[in-house]
C-alpha positions, -999 to 999 in steps of 0.1 A, spaced: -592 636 849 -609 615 823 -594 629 793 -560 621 812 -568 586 817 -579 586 783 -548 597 769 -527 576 791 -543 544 781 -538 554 742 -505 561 749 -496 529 761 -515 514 738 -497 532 708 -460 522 726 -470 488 736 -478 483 694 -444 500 684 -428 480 708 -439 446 695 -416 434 672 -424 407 648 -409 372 658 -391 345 644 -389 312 658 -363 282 644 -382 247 649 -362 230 625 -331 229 634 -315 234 674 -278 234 661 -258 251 633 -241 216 628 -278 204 616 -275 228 585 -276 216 552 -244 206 531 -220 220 518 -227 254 527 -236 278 497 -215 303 482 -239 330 483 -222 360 462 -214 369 432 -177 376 423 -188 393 395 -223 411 399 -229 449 400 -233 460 434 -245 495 429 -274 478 403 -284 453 432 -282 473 461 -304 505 441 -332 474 424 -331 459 465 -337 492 478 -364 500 450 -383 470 456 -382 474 495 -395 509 489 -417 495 462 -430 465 488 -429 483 520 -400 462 534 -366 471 547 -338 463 529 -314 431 540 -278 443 526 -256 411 534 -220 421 529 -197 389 529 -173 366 506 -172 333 496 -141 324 515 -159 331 549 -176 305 569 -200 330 590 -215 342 556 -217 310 547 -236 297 578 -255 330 576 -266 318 537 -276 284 546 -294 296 578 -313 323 558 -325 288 535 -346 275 563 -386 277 550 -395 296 587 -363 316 583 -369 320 542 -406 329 547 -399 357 576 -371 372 558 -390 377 524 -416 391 549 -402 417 561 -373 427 539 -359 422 504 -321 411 502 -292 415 486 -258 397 487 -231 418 482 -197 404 476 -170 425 499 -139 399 487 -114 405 512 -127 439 520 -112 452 492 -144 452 468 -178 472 468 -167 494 497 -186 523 479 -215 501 493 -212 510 529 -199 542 529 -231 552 512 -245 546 550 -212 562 567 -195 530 565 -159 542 557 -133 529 584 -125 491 575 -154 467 583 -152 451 614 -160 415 599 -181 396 578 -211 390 574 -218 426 581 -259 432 572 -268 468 563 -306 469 574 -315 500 554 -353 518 554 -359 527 516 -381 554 525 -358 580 547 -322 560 534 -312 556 571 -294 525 581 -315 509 612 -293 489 626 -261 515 635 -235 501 657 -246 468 653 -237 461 615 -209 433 626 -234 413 650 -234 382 624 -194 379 621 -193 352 645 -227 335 632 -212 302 630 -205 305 668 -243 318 680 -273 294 680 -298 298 652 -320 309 672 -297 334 680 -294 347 650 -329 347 642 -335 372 673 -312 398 659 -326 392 623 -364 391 640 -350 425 659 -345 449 630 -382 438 614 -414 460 613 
């Protein structure tokens, strides 16, 4: 009966651990509108994909993080809100916490598609940003289903978006 007891109380222990999730809190802002301008134009046209995603992945692995695949253009005002967001020193400091990132330029989805169909990513993406949250260690992409959560970032709060960035983290 002891042992049981015993057993129990390590297992919720051990759950209660796993469940708690790291968390992010934005203090300095309340309201997208209070983001810094203009807006950065956070990818580049002309980099190698492959090469950043494979060095991001490398260093995750290298760091223990998870990697932070940002897929997005230039022209598109949720990556760019994303980008600026993602500049705040809380937001900044959590991030390079918990994850290394990569920008990778999509265009207008017709550019470094080779990028998420390495996760299973093949049918057209849904919108932009979409964030691949990839564990270096197994390959497996953590945050299935939910890639295109940040499309409509410039519509969510930042705290918002923090929560589903805060989500994903180990």
């Amino acid at each position: 009966m002891m042992r049981r007891a015993l057993i129990a109380t390590m297992m919720l222990i051990g759950f209660a651990g796993a469940a708690a999730a790291p968390s992010l809190k934005v203090t300095s802002i309340s309201d997208l509108a209070q983001l810094p301008t203009p807006l950065p134009y956070p990818y580049d046209e002309k980099a190698n994909a492959d090469a950043q995603v494979n060095a991001a992945l490398a260093q995750a692995k290298a760091q223990h993080k998870l990697a932070f695949i940002d897929l997005g253009g230039n022209w598109c005002g949720d990556c760019r809100v994303l980008a600026s967001l993602m500049e705040l020193p809380e937001v900044r400091r959590f991030v390079n916490a918990h994850y290394v990132m990569v920008q990778v330029d999509v265009g207008r989805f017709n550019k470094n598609l080779q990028i998420p169909a390495r996760w299973g990513i093949t049918q057209r993406l849904e919108g932009v940003p979409a964030v691949l949250i990839v564990d270096p260690n197994t390959n497996a992409l953590i945050d299935k289903g939910h890639i295109a959560t940040l499309a409509d970032a410039r519509h969510m709060t930042p705290q918002a978006i923090a929560d589903w960035i805060a989500e994903w983290a180990r």
